[in-house]
N, CA, C and O of each residue as an XYZ file, in Angstrom:
680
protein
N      -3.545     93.243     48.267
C      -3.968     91.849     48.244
C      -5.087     91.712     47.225
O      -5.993     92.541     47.136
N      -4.995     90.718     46.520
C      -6.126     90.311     45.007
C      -6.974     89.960     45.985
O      -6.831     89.899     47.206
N      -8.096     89.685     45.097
C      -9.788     89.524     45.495
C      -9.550     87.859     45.640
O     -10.314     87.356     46.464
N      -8.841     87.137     45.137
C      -8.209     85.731     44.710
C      -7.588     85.382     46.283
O      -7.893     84.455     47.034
N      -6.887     86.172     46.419
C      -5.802     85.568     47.942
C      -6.662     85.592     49.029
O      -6.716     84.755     49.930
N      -7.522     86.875     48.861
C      -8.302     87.422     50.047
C      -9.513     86.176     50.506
O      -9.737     85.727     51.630
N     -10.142     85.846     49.240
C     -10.997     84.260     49.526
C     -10.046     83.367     49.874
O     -10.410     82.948     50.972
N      -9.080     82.859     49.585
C      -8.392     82.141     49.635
C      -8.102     82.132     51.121
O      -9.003     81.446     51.603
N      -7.485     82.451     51.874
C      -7.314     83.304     52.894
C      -8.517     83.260     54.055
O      -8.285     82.821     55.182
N      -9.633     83.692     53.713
C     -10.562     83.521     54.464
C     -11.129     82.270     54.166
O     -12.009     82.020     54.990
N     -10.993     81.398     53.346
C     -11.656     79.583     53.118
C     -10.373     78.920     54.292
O     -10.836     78.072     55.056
N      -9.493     79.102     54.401
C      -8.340     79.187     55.209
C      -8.465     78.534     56.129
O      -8.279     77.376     56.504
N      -9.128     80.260     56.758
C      -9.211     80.579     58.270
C     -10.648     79.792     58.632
O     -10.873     79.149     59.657
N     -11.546     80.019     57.521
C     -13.158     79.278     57.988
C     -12.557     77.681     58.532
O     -12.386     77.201     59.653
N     -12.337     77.138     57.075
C     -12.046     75.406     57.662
C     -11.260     75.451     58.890
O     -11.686     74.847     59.875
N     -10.150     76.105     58.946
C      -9.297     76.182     60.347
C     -10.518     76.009     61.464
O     -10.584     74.968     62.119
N     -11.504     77.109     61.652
C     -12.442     77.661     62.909
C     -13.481     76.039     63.094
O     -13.487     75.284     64.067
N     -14.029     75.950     62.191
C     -14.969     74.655     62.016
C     -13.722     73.473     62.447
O     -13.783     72.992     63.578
N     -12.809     73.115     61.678
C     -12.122     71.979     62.340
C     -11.685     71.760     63.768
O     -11.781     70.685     64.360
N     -11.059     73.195     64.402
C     -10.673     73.237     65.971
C     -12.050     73.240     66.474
O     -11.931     73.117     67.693
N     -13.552     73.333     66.116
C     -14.696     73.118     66.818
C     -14.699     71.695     66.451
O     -15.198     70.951     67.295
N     -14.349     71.273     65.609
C     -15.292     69.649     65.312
C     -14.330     68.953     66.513
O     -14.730     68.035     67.229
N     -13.321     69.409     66.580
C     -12.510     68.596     67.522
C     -12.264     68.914     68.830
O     -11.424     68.237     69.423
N     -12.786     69.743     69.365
C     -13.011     69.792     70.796
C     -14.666     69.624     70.935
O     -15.058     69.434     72.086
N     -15.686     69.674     69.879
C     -16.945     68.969     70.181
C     -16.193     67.312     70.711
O     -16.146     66.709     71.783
N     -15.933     67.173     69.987
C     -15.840     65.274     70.063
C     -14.974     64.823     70.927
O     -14.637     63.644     70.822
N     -14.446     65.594     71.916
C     -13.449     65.471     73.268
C     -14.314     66.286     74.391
O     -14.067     66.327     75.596
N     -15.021     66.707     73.933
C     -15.997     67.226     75.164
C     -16.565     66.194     75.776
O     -17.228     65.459     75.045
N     -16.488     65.866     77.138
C     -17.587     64.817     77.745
C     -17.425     65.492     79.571
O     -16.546     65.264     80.402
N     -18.901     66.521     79.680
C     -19.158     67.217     80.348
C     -19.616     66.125     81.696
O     -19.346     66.416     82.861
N     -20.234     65.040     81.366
C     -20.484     64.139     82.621
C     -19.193     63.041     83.034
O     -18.273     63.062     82.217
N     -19.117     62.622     83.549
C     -18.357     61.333     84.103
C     -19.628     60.125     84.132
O     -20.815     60.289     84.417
N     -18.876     58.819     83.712
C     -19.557     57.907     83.535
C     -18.675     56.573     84.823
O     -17.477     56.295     84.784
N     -19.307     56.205     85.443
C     -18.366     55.398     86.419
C     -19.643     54.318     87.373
O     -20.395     54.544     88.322
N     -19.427     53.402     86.717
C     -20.574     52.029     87.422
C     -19.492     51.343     87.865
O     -18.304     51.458     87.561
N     -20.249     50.344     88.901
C     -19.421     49.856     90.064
C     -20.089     48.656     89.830
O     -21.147     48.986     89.296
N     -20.040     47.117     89.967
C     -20.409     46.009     89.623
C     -20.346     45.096     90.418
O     -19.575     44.263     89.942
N     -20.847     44.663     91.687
C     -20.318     43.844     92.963
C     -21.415     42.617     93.167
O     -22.459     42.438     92.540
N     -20.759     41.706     94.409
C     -21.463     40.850     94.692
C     -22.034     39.944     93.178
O     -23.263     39.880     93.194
N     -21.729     39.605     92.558
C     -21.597     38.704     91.564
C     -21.941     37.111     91.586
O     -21.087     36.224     91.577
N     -23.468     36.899     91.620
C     -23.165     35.678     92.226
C     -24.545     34.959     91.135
O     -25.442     35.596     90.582
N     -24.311     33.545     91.102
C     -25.642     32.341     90.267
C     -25.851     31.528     91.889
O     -24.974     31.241     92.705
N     -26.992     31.357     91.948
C     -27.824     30.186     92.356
C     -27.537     28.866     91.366
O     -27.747     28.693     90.166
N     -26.828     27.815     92.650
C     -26.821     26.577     92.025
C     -27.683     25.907     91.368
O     -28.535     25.314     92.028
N     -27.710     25.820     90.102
C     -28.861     25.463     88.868
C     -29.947     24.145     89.795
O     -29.363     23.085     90.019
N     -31.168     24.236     90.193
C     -31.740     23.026     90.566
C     -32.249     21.946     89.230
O     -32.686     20.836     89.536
N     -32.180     22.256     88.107
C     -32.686     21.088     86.898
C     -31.498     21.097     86.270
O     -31.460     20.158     85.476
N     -30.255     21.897     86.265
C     -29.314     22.047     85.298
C     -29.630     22.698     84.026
O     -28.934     22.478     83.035
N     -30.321     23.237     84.003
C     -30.596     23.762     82.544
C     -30.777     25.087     82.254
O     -30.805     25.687     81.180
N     -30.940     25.573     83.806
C     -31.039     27.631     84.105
C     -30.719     27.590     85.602
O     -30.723     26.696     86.448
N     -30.371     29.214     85.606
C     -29.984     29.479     86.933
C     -29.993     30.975     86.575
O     -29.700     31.618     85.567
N     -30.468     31.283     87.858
C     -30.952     32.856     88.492
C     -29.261     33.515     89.106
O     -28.499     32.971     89.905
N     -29.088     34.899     88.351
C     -27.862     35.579     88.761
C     -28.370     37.564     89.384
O     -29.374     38.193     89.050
N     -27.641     37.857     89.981
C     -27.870     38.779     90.594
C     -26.867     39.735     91.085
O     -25.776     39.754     90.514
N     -27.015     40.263     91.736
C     -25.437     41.513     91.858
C     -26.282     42.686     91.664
O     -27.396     42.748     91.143
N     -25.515     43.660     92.205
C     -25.197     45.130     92.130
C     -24.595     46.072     90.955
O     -23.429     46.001     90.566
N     -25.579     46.970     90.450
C     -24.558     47.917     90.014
C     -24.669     49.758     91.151
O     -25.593     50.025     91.918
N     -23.713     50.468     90.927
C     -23.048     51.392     91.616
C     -22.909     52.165     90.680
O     -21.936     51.991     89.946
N     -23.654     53.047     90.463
C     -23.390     54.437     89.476
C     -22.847     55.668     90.007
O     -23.560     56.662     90.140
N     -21.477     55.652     90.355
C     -21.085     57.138     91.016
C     -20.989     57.904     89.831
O     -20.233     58.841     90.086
N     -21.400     57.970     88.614
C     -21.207     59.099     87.789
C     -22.190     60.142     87.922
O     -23.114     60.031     88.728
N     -22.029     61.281     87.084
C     -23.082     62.242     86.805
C     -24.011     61.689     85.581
O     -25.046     62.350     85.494
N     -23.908     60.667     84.633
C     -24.588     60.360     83.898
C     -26.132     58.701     84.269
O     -25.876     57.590     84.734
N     -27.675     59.289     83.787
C     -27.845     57.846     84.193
C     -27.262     56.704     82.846
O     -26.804     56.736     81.704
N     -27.565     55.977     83.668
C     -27.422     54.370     82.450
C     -28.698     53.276     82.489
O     -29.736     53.250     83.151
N     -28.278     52.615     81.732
C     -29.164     51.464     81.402
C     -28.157     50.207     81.068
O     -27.208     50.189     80.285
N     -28.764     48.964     82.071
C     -28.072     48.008     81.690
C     -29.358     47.621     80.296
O     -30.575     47.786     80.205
N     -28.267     47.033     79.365
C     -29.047     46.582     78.093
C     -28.678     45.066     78.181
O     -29.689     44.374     78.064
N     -27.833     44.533     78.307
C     -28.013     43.233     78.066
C     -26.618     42.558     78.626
O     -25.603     43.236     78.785
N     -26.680     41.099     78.916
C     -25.739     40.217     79.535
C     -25.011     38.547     78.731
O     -25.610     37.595     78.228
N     -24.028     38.717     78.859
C     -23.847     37.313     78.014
C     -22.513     36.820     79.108
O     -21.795     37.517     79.825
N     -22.543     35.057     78.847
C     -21.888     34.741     79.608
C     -21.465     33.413     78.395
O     -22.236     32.997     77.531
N     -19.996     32.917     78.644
C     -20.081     31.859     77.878
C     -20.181     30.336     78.891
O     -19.797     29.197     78.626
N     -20.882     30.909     80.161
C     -21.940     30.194     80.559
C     -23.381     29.282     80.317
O     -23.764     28.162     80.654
N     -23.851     30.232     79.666
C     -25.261     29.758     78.731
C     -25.457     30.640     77.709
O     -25.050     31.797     77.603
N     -26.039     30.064     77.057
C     -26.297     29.819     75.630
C     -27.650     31.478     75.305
O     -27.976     32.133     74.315
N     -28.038     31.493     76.867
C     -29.309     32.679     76.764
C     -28.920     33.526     78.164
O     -28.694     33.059     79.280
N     -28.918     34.970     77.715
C     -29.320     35.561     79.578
C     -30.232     36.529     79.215
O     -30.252     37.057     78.103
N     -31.121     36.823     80.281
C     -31.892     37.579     80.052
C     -32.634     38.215     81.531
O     -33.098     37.747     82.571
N     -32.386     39.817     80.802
C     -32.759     40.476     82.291
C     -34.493     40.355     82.477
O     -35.363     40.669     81.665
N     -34.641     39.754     83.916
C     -36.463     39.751     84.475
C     -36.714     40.407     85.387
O     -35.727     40.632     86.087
N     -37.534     40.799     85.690
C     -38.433     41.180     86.876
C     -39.296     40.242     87.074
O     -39.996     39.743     86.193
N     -39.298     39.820     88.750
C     -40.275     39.166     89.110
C     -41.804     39.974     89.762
O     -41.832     40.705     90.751
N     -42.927     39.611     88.937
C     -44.342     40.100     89.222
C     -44.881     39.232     89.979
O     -44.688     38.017     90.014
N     -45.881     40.175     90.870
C     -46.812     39.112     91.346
C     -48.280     39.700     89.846
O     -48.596     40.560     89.024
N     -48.636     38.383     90.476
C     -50.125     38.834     89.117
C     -51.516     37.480     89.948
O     -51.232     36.310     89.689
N     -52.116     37.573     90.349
C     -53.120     36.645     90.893
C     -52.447     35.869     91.656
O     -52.810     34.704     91.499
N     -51.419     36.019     92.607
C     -51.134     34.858     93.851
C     -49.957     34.277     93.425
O     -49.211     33.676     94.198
N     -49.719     34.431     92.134
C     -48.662     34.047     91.374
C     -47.617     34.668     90.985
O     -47.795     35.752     90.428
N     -46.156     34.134     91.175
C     -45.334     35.070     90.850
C     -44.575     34.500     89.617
O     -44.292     33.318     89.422
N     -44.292     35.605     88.797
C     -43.837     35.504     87.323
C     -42.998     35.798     86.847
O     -42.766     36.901     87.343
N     -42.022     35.530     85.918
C     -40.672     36.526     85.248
C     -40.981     36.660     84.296
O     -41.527     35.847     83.549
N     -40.581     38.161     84.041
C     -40.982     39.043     83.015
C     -39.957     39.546     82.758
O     -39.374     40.187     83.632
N     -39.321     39.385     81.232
C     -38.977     39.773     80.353
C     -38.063     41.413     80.420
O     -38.912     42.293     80.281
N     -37.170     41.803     80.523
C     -37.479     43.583     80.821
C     -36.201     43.670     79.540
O     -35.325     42.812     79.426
N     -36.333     44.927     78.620
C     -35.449     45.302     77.753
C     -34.299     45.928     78.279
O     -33.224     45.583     77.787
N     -34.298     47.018     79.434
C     -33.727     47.462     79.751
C     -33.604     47.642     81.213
O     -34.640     47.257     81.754
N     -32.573     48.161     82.211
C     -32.834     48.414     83.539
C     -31.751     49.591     83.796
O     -30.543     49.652     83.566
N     -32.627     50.455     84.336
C     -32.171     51.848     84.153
C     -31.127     51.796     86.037
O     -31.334     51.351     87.166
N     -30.121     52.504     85.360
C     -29.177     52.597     86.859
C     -29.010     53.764     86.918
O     -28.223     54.225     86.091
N     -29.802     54.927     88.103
C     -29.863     56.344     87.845
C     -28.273     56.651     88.129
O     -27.472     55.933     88.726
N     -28.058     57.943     87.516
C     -26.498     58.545     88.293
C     -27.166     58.985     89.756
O     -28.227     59.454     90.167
N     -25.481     58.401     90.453
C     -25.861     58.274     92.157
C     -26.102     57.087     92.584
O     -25.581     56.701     93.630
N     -26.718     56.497     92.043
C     -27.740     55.629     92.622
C     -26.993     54.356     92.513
O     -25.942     54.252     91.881
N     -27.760     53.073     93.361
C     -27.604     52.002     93.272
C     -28.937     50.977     93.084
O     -29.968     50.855     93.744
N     -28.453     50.328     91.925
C     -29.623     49.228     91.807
C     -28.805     47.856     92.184
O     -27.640     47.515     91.981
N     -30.103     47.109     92.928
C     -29.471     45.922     93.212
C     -30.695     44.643     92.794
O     -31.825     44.647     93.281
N     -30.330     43.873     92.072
C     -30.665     42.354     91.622
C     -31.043     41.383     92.384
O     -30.773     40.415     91.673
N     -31.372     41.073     93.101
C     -31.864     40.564     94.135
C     -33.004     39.053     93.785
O     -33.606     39.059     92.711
N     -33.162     38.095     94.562
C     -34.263     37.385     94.798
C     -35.552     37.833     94.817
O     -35.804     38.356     95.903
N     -36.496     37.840     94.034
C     -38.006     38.347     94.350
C     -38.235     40.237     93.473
O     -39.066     41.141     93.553
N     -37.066     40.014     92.785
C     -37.413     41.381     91.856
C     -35.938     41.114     90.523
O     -35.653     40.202     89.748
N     -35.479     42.139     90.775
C     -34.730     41.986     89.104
C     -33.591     40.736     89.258
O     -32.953     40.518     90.288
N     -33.456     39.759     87.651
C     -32.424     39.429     88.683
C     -32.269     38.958     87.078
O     -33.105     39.643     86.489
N     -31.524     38.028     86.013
C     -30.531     37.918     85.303
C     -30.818     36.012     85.215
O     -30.307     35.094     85.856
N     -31.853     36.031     84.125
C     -32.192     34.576     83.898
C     -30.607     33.724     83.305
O     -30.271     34.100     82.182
N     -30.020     33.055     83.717
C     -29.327     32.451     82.327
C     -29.835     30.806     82.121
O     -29.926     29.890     82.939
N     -30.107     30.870     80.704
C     -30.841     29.467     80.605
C     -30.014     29.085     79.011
O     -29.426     29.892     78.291
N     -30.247     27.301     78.733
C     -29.499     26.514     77.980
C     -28.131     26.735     78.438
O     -27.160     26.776     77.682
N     -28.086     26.904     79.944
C     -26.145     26.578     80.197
C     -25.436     25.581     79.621
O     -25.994     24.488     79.518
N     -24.121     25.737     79.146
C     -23.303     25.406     78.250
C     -22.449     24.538     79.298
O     -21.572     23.834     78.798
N     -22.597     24.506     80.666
C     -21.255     23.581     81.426
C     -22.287     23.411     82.707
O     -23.290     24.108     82.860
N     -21.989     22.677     83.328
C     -22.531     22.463     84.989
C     -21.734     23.239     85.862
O     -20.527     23.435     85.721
N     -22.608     23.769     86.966
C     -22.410     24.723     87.687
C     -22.621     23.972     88.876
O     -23.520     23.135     88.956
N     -21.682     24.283     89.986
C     -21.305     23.749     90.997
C     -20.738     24.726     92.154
O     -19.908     25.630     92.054
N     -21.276     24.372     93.010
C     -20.846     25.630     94.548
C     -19.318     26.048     94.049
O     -18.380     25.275     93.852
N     -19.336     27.524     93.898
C     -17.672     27.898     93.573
C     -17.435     27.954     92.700
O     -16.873     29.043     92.583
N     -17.461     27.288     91.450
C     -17.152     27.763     90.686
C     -17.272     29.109     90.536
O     -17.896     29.812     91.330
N     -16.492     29.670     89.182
C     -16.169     30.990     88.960
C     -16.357     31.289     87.578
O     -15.717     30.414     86.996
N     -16.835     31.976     86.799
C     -17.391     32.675     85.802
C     -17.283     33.859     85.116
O     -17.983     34.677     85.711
N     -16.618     34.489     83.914
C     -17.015     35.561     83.770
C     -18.270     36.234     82.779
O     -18.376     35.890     81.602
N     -19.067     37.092     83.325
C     -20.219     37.650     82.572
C     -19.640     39.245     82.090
O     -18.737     39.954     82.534
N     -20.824     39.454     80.740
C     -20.541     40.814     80.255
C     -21.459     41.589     80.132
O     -22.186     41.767     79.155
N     -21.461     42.107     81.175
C     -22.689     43.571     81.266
C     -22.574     44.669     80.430
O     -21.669     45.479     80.628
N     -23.451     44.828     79.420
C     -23.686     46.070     78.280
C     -24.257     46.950     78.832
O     -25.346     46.552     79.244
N     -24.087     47.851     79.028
C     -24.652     49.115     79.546
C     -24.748     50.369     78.364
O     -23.942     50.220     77.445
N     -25.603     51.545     78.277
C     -26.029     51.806     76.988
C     -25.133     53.470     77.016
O     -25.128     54.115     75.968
N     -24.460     54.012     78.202
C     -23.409     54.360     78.179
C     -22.268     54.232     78.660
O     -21.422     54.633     77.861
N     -21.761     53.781     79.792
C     -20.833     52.850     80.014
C     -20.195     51.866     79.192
O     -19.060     51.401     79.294
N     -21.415     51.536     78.070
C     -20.127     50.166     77.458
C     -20.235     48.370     77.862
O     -21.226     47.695     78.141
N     -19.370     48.144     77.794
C     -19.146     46.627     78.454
C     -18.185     46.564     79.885
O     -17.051     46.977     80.128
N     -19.235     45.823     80.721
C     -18.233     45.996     82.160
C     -18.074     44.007     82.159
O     -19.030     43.239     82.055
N     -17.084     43.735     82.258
C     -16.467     42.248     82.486
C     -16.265     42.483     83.737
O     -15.559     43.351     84.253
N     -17.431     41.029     84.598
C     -17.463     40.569     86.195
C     -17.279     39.640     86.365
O     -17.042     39.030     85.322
N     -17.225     38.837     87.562
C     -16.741     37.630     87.537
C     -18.071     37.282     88.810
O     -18.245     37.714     89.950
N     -18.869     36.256     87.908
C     -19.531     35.486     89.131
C     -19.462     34.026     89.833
O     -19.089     33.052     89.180
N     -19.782     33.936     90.985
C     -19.478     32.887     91.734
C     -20.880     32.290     91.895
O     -21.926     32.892     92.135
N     -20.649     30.766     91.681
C     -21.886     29.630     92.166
C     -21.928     30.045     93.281
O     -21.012     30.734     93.731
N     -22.985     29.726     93.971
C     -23.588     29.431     95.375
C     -24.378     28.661     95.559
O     -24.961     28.455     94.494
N     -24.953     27.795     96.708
C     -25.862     26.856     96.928
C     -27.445     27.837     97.456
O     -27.504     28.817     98.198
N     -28.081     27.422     97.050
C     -29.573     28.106     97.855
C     -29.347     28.578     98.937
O     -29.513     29.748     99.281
N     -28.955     27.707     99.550
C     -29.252     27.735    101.000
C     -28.009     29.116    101.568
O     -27.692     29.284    102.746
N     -27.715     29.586    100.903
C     -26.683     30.548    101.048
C     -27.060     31.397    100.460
O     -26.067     31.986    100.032
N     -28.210     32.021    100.040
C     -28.302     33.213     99.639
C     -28.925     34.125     99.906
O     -28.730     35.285     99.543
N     -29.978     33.604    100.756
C     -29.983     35.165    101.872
C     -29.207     35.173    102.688
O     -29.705     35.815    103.612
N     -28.007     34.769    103.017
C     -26.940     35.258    103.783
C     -26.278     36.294    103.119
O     -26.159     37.409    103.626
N     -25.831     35.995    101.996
C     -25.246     36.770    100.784
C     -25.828     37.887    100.891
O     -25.432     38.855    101.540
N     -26.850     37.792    100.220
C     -28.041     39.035    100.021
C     -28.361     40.148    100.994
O     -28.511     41.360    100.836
N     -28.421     39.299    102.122
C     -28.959     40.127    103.409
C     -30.036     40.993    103.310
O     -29.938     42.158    103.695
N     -31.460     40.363    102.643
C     -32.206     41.089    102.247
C     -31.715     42.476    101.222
O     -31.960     43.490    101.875
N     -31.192     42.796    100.034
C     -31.249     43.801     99.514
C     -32.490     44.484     98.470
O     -32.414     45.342     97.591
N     -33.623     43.699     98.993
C     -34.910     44.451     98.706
C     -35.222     45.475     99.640
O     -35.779     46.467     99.170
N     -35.042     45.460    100.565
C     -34.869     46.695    101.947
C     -33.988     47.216    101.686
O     -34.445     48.319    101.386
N     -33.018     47.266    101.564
C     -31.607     48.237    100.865
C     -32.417     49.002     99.909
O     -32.887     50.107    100.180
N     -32.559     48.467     98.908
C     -33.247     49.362     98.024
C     -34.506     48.880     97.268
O     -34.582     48.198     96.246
N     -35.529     49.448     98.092
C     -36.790     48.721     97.605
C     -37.685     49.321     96.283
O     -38.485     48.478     95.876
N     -37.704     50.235     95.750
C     -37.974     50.681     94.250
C     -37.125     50.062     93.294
O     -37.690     50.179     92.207
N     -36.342     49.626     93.197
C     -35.314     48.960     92.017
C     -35.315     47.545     92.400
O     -34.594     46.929     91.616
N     -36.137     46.332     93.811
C     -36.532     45.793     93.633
C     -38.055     44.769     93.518
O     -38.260     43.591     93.809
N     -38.789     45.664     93.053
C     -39.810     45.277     92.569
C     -39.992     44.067     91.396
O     -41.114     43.769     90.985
């Protein structure tokens, strides 16, 4: 065998070794990713112009997540808050992200995290039905479907889930 075939030959076999790695790197996915999305629901807008949404997510994977952001062609703005107290006063604050550990369940609730949507695009009315799109920063996009409710129906709904899980609603 020439000195010619013999490189030849081994440039071959190298790209061969590197390509069957590049391609079982990029099919490797050692965790499972699997969020669960329930109870889906808006508070009937009291000015018409925003309304407070809330729900569950369910992380049975091995990976954590982060919800990153929500859109609805509901309104025109959504935006994830936390409600603070700060001097007697309670406030919504802004949050970039909301972390959903693997295992775990975070829940949205009245009086802690919950999913501003404001400049709504249609009137909202007991029942109606909706779909929203939850971005999550590994998961992806999860499409839910939320339902109006009247006030007066939502701690029934809820059943307190700040006691369910009271660190995720702060």
């Amino acid at each position: 065998m020439t000195n010619r075939t013999h490189t030849i030959r081994h440039h071959a076999i190298l790209v061969l070794a590197v390509t069957t790695a590049l391609a079982c790197a990029s099919r490797e996915t050692p965790e499972s990713i699997d969020l669960e999305v329930s109870q889906v629901f808006v508070t009937e807008p009291v000015t018409g112009e925003r309304a407070a949404m809330y729900f569950s997510v369910t992380n049975n994977g091995d990976v954590d997540d982060e919800l990153l952001a929500v859109s609805t062609m509901a309104a025109e703005v959504a935006e994830i808050h936390r409600t603070e107290q700060e001097g007697g006063t309670m406030k919504m604050v802004p949050v970039d992200a909301l972390p959903v550990p693997a295992g775990g369940r975070v829940d949205l609730a009245p009086g802690g995290y919950h999913v501003m949507l404001l400049e709504l695009t249609q009137n909202l009315f007991p029942n109606d039905r909706f779909d929203v799109t939850l971005r999550f920063r590994h998961a992806g996009e999860v499409v839910a479907r939320a339902r109006v409710i009247r006030h007066e129906d939502v701690e029934e709904l809820v059943g307190s889930a700040a006691q369910r899980n009271p660190q995720d609603s702060r």
